[in-house]
C-alpha positions in Angstrom: -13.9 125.6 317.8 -17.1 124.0 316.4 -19.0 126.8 317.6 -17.1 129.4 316.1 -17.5 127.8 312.9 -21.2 127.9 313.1 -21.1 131.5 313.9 -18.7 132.3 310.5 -21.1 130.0 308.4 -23.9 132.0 309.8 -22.5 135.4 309.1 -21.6 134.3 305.8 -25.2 133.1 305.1 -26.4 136.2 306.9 -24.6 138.2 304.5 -25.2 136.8 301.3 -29.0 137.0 302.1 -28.3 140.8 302.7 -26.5 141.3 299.4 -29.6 139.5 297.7 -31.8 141.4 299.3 -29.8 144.8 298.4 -29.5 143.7 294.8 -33.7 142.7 294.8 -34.1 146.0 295.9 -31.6 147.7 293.6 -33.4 146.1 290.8 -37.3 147.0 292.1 -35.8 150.4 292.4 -34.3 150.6 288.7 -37.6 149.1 287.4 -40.2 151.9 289.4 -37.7 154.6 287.5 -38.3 153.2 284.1 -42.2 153.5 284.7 -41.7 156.8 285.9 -42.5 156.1 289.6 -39.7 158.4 290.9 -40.7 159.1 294.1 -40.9 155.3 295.4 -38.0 154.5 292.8 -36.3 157.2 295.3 -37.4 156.0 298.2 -35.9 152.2 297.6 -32.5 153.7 296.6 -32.6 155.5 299.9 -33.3 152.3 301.6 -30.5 151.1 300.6 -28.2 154.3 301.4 -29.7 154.5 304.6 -28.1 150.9 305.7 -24.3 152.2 305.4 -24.5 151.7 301.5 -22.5 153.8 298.8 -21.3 153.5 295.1 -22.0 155.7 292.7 -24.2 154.1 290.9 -26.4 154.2 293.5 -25.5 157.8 294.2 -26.7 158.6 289.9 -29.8 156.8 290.2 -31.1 159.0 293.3 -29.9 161.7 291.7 -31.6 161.1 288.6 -34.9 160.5 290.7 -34.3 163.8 292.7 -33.6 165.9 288.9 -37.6 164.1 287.7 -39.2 165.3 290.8 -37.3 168.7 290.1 -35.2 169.0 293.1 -32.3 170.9 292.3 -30.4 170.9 295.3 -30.4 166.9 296.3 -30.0 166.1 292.4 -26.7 168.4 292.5 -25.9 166.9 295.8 -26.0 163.3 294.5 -24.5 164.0 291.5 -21.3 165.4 293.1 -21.4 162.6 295.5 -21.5 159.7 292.5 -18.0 161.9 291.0 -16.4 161.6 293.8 -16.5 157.8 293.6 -16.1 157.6 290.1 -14.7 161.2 288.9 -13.9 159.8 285.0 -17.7 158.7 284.6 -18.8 161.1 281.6 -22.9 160.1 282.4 -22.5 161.2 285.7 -20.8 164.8 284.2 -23.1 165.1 281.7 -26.2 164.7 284.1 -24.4 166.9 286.7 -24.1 169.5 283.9 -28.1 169.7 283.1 -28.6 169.7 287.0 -26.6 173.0 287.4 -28.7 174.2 284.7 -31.4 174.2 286.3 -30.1 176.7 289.2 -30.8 179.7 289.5 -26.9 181.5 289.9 -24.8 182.0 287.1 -21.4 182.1 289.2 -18.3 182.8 286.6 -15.5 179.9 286.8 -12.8 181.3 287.3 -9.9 178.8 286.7 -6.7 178.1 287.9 -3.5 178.5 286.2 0.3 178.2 286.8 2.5 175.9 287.8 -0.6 174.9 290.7 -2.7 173.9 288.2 0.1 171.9 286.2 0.8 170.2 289.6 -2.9 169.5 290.5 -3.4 168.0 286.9 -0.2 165.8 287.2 -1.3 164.1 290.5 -5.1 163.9 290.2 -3.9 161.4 286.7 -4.1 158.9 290.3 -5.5 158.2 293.6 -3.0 158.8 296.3 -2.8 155.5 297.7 -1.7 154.7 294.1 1.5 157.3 293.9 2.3 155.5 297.1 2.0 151.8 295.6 4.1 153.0 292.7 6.4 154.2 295.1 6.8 151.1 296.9 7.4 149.0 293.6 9.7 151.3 292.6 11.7 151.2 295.6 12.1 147.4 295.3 13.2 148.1 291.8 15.8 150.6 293.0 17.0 147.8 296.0 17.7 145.5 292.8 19.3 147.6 291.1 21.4 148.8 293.5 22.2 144.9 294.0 23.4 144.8 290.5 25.7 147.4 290.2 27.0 146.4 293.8 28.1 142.7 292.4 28.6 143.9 289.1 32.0 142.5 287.8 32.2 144.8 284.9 32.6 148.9 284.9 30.0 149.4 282.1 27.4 146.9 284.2 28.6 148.7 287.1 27.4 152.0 284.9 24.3 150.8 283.9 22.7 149.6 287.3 24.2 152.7 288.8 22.4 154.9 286.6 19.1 153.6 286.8 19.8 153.5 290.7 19.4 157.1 290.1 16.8 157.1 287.7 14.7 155.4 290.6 15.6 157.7 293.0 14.3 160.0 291.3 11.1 158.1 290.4 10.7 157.6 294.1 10.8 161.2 295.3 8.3 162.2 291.9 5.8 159.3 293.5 6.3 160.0 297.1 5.3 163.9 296.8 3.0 163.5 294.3 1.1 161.1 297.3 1.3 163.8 299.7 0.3 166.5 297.1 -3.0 165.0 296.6 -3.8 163.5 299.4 -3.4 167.1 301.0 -5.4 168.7 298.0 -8.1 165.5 298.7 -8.9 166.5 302.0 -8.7 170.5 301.3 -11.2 169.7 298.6 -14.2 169.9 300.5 -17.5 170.8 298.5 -21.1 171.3 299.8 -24.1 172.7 297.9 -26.6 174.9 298.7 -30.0 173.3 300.2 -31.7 176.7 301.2 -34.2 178.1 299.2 -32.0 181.7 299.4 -29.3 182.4 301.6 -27.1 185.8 301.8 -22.7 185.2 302.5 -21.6 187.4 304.7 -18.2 189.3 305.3 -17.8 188.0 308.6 -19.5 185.6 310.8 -22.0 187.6 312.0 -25.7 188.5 311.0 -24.8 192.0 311.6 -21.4 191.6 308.7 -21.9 193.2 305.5 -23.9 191.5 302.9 -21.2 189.8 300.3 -24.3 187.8 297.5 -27.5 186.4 298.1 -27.0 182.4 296.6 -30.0 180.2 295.9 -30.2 176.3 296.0 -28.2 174.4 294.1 -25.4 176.7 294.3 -21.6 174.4 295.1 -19.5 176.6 297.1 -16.0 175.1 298.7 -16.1 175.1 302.4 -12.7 176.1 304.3 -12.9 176.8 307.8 -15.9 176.6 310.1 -16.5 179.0 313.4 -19.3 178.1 315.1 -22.8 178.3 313.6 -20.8 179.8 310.5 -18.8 178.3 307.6 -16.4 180.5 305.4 -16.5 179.3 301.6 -15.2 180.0 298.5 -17.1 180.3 294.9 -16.2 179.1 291.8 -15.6 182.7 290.7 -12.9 182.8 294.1 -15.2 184.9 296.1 -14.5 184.1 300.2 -17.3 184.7 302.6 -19.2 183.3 305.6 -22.7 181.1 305.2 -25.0 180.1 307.9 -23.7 176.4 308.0 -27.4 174.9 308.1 -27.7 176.5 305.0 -25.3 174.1 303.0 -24.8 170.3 302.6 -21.3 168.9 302.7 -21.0 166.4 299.2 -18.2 164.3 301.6 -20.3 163.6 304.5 
């Protein structure tokens, strides 16, 4: 028992050192990009990515080193990696923003509309795990009210606890889907970006397929199958075709 002790006090001492350490670095990085050192600046935010590290804070500032040196691609890359840990962050929009900017492909947005879009709106307000927590509470608050309206001793008490029984029925179905909803549009969402210099999409997956547009780094593109060395994607203007997969960098890997 004593040993085991000693082991958790050294982790825990172990650890703490490594946060230090992290945060030194953090800070030395932080200060090389305010003198304008970007490339070392990057390389001690990498440092710290590279030991199984991720925030997006840490994310923006490489990103932001990558956009000095004038690297479209990886600045695009981090950007859309530091909004999908934070996706309300306006800096992080804003600085995405100038990034595409800077590439070279004008793709048209097209966007979505309907009752899809009025769905996708509704449950992105919150994280999935979220819907379900709401869910759970609600439940509980549909278990008490179920209570009162059984021991009610009164027909308008009786009434009352019945009808928000209901209400939270309701409430729990609403939560419960809108879970699953975005949790399945999470892990369809699956964006990559563009990393060579040119690249042509093809009809099929095949070198031989017919040429669909030639994309240039920097480019997002939606990935939503892969069949062996190929990966069909879709473009912001809805266009579906096939890319060499080395040609493209996945934002969620």
């Amino acid at each position: 028992m004593k040993k085991q002790i000693i082991l958790f006090l050294l982790f825990l001492i172990s650890f703490a050192n490594a946060s230090e350490s992290i945060d030194a670095t953090f800070k030395k990085a932080n200060d090389l990009y305010n003198k304008g050192d970007y490339e070392q600046a990057l390389q001690s935010f990498e440092s710290i990515a590279n030991q199984g590290n991720e925030s997006a804070d840490l994310y923006f500032n490489m990103a932001n080193c990558y956009y000095k040196l004038g690297k479209v691609a990886p600045s695009i890359y981090y950007y859309e990696k530091a909004l999908l840990l934070s996706p309300e962050d306006e800096a992080i929009q804003t600085n995405l923003d100038f990034a595409q900017k800077t590439a070279i492909d004008d793709i048209k947005i097209v966007p979505e509309v309907g009752f899809k879009k009025m769905v996708k709106d509704f449950t992105a307000k919150l994280h999935y795990d979220t819907w379900a927590w709401i869910a759970v509470w609600i439940a509980v608050l549909s278990l008490l009210t179920f209570l009162g309206y059984y021991f009610g001793n009164t027909v308008a008490l009786k009434r009352t606890f019945f009808s928000l029984f209901l209400l939270f029925l309701v409430g729990i179905g609403v939560t419960v889907l809108a879970a699953f909803l975005q949790k399945k549009f999470d892990t369809n969402y699956n964006p990559a970006i563009v990393f060579a210099e040119t690249t042509t999409l093809k009809a099929e997956p095949k070198n031989s397929s017919e040429d669909v547009v030639t994309l240039h780094e920097g480019t997002k593109v939606l990935v939503l199958e892969e069949l062996g060395n190929w990966k069909q994607v879709e473009l912001t203007d809805k266009t579906k075709a096939w890319i060499d997969k080395e040609a493209i960098k996945e934002v969620k890997e």
